[in-house]
C-alpha positions as CSV (number, residue, x, y, z in Angstrom):
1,X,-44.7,56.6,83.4
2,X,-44.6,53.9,81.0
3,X,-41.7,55.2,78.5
4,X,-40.0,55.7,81.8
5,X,-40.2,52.3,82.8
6,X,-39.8,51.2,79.0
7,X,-36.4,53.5,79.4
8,X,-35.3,52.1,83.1
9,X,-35.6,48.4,81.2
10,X,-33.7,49.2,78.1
11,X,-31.1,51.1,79.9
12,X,-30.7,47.8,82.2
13,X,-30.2,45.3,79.5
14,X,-27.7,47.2,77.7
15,X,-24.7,45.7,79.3
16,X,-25.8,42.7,78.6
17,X,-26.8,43.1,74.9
18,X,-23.5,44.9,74.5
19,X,-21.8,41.8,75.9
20,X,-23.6,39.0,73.7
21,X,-22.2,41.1,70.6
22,X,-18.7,40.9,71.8
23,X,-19.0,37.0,72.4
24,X,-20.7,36.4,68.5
25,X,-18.1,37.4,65.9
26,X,-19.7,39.0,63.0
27,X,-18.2,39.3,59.9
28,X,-20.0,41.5,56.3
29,X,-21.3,40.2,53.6
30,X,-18.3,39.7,51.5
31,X,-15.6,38.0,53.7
32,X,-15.5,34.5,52.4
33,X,-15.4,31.6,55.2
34,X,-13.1,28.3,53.4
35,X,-14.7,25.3,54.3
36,X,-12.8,21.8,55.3
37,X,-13.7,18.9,55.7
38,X,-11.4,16.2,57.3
39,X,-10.8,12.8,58.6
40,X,-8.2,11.5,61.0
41,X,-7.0,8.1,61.2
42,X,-4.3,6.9,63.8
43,X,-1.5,5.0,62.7
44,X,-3.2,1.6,63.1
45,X,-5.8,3.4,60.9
46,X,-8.7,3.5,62.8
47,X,-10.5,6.6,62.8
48,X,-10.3,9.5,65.5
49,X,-12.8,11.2,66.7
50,X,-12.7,13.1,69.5
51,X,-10.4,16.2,68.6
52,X,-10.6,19.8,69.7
53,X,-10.3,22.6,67.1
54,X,-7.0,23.0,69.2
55,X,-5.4,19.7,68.3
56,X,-5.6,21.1,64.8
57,X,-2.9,23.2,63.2
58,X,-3.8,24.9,59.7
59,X,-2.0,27.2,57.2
60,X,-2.9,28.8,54.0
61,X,0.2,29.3,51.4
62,X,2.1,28.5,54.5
63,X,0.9,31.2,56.8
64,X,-0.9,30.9,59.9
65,X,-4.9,31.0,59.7
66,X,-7.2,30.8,62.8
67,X,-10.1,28.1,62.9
68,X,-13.1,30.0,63.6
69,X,-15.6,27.7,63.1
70,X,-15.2,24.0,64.1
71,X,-18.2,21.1,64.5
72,X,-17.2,17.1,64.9
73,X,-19.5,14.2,63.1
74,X,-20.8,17.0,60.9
75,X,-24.6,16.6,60.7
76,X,-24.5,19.3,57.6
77,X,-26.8,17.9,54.5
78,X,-24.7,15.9,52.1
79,X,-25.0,15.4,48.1
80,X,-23.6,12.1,47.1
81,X,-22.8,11.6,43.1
82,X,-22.7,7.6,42.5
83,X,-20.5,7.5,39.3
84,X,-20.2,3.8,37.6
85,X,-18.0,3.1,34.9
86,X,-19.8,1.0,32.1
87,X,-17.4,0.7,29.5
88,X,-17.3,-2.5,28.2
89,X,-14.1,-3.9,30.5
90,X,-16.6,-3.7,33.3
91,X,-19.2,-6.1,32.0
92,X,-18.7,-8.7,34.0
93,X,-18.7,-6.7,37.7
94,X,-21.5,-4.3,37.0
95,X,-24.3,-6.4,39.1
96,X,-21.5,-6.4,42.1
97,X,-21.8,-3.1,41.9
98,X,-25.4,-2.3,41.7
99,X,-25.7,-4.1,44.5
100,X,-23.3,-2.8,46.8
101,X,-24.6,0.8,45.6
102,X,-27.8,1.0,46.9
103,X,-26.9,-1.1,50.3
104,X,-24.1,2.3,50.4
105,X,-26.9,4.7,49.5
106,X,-29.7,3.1,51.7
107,X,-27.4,3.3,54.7
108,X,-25.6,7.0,53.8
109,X,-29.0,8.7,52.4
110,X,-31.1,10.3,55.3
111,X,-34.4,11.1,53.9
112,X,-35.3,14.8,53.4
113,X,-31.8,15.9,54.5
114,X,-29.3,14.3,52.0
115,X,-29.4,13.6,48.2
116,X,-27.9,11.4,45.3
117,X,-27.6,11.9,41.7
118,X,-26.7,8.6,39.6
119,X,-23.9,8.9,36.8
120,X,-23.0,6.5,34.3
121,X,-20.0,6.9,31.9
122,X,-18.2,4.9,28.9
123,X,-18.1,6.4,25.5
124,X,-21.2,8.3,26.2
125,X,-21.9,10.2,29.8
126,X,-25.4,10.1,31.1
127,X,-27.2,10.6,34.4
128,X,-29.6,7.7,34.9
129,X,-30.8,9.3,38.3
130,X,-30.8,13.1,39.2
131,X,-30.4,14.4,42.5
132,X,-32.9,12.6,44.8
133,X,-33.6,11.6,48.5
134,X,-35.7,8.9,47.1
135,X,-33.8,5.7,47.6
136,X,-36.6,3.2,45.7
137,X,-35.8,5.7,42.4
138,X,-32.2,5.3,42.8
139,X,-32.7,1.8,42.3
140,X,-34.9,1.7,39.5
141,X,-32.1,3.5,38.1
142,X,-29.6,1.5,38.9
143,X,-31.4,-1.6,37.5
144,X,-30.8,0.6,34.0
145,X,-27.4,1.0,34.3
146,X,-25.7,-1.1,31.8
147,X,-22.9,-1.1,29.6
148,X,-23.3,0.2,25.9
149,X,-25.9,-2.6,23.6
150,X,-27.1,-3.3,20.0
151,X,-26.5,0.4,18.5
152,X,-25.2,1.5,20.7
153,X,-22.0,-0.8,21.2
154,X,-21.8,-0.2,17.5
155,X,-21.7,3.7,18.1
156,X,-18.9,2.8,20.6
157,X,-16.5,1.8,17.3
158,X,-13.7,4.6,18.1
159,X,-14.6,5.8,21.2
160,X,-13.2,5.7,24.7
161,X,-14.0,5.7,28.5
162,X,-14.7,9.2,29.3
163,X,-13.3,9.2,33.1
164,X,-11.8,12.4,33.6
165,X,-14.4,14.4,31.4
166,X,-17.5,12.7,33.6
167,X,-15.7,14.0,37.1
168,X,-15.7,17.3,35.5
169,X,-19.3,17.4,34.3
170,X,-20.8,16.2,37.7
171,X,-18.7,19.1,39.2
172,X,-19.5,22.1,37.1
173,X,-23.3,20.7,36.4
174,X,-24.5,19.2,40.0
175,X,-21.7,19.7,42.3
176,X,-21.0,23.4,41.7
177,X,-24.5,24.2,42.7
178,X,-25.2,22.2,46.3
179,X,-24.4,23.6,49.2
180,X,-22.9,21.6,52.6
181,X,-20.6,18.6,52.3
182,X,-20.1,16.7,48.3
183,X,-18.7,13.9,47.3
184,X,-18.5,12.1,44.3
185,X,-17.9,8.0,44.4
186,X,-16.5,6.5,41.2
187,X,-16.8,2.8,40.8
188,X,-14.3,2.0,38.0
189,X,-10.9,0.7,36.7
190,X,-9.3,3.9,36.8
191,X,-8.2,4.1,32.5
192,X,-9.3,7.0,30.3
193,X,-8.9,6.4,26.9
194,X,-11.1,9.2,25.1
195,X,-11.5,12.2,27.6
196,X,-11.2,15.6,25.9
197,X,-10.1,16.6,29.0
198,X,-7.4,16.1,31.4
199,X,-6.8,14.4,35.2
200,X,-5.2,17.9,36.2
201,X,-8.7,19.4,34.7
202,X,-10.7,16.5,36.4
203,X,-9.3,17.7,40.1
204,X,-9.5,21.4,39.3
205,X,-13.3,21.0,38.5
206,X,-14.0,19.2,41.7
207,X,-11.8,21.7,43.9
208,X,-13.7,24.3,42.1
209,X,-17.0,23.1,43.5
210,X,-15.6,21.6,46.7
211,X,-15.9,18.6,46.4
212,X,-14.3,15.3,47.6
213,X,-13.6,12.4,45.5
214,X,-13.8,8.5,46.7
215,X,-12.2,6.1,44.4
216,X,-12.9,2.4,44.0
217,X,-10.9,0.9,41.4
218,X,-12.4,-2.0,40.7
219,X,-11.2,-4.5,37.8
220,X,-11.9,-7.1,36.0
221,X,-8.7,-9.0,35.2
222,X,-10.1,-10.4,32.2
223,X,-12.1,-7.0,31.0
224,X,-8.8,-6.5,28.5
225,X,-8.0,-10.2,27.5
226,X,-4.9,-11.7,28.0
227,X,-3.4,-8.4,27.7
228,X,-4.7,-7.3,30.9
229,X,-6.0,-4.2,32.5
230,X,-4.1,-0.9,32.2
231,X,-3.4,0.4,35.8
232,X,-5.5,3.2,36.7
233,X,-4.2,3.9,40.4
234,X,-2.2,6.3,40.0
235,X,-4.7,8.8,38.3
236,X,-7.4,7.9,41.2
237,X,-5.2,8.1,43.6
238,X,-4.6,11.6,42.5
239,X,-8.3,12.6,42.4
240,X,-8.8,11.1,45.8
241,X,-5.8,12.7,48.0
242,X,-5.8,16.6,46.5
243,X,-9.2,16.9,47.1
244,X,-9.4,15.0,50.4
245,X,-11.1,11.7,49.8
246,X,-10.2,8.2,49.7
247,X,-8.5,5.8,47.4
248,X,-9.5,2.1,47.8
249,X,-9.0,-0.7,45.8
250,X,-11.1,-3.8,45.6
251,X,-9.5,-7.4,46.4
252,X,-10.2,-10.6,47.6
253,X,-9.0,-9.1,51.0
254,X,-10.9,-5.9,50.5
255,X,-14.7,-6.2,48.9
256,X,-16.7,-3.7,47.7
257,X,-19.6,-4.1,50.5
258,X,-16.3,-3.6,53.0
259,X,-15.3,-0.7,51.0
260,X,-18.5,0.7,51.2
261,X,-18.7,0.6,54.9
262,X,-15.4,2.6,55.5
263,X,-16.6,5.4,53.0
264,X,-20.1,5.4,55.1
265,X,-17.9,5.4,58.6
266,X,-15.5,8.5,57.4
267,X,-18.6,10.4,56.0
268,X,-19.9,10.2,59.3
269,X,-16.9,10.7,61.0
270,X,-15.7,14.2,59.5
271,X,-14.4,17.2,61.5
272,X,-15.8,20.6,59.8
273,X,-13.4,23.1,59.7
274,X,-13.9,26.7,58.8
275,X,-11.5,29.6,58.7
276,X,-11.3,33.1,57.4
277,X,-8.1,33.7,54.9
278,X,-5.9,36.7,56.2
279,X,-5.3,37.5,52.6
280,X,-8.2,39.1,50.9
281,X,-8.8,38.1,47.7
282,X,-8.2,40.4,44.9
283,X,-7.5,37.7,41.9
284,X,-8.9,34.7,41.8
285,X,-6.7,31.5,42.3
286,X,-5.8,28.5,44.0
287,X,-4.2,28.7,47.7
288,X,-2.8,25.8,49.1
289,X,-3.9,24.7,52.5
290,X,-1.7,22.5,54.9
291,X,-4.3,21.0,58.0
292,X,-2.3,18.7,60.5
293,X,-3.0,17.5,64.3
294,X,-0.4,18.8,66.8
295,X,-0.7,15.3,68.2
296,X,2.0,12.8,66.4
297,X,0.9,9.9,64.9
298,X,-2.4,10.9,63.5
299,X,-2.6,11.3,59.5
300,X,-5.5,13.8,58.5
301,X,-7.0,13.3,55.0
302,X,-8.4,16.6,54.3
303,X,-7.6,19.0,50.7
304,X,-4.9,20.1,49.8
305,X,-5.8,23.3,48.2
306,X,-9.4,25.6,47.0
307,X,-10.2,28.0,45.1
308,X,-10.3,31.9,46.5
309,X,-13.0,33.6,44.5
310,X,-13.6,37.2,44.9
């Protein structure tokens, strides 16, 4: 009588259970979901918020793809890298910029959810702070960043600012490895004079590991002598737009602490996009990806293009 009624029961809910598995889409082990992350400002440049995944409009390589997965104000963990330039240009703004650093990370860093790593970089590249949720260590180690002294500003004789070559170590060695949403922030004048590697290299690497880069260029007039200071926007403008962060450049109109608070406002203000590629992958590559808003007038800052692994 019992496996009768046990039968009756299961025979019952079977429409049911059959139903539920046609409204969840389940996918095997190997199909790869690509992962965006975006912000949309409106032409006055305040930030929207309140899309639908159908306002969006996606392709890959210029065909088609279908958003599967879509969350607003992502509340995914997220892996900050503070990168601060200390070659010896930047001398004279490097307590600015401790300061304004952990005011950014004490406000972005949710304990137990999020993490930072600390990154300084000259002729030398070194990580004062691993990964940590721990803001009172992050500055501790920000009180030791510093630009290079005694030896070691004689060490320095020949050497250059390693900018491109420190982007690609925080990808491949921290970046590469965390899961959720990444960013790197780099606090610097934007010049590399003694990277072995290139600004091309520099944005591959972060693509690679998915990861966007915000760019403060922030220089001291008076860091070069009367010569000046080389221009560095255009290679942080590059880092920041292909892989779908932020350029922003510090002024008397624009401070850091200002800056700071626009960086904190898009993190928290990012539409998470996911898709499926039509195209399976048999060689691995870069495919571009083109997100816009059907809506006119909107500007979406999102990547430009990631790499299909197999």
């Amino acid at each position: 009588m019992h496996s009768r009624r046990h039968f009756l029961r299961t025979a019952a809910s079977l429409p049911l259970l059959l139903r539920a598995q046609q409204e969840v889409p389940t996918f095997s082990t190997d199909v790869k979901v690509v992962n965006i992350l975006a912000t949309v400002t409106a032409k006055n440049g305040e930030i929207v918020r309140d899309l639908t995944k159908d306002d969006f409009l996606l392709t890959e390589d210029r065909r088609p793809q279908t958003i599967r997965y879509f969350s607003r104000q992502t509340d995914l963990p997220l892996t900050l890298g503070l990168m601060v330039d200390t070659s010896m240009s930047q001398r004279r703004i490097l307590d600015e910029e401790r300061a304004a650093s952990s005011l950014f990370a004490e406000a972005v860093i949710r304990p137990k959810q999020d993490r930072v790593f600390l990154m300084q970089f000259d002729f030398r590249i070194f990580v004062q702070q691993p990964l940590t949720s721990d803001i009172v260590e992050l500055d501790k180690a920000l009180t030791r960043v510093d630009v290079p002294q005694g030896e070691m500003f004689k060490l320095q004789s020949g050497g250059g600012t390693l900018l491109y070559d420190a982007v690609v170590v925080a990808a491949q060695d921290v970046m590469s490895k965390q899961e959720g949403r990444k960013a790197l922030i780099l606090l610097t004048d934007g010049v590399d004079t003694g990277s072995n590697l290139s600004l091309a290299e520099a944005v591959d690497a972060a693509q690679k590991a998915d990861t966007l880069i915000y760019s403060i260029l922030f220089a001291d007039s008076g860091g070069y002598g009367f010569l000046g200071a080389p221009d560095g926007r255009r290679a942080l403008t590059r880092m920041s737009q292909e892989t779908g962060g932020g350029f922003f450049e510090v002024s008397k109109k624009h401070t850091l602490e200002q800056i700071f608070d626009q960086i904190q406002d898009e993190l928290r203000s990012q539409y998470n996009l996911g898709y499926v590629s039509d195209q399976p992958v048999t060689v691995p590559a870069f495919r571009h990806i083109s997100l816009t808003t059907r809506k006119k007038g909107f500007a979406v800052q999102a990547r430009d293009r990631y790499w299909a692994r197999r």
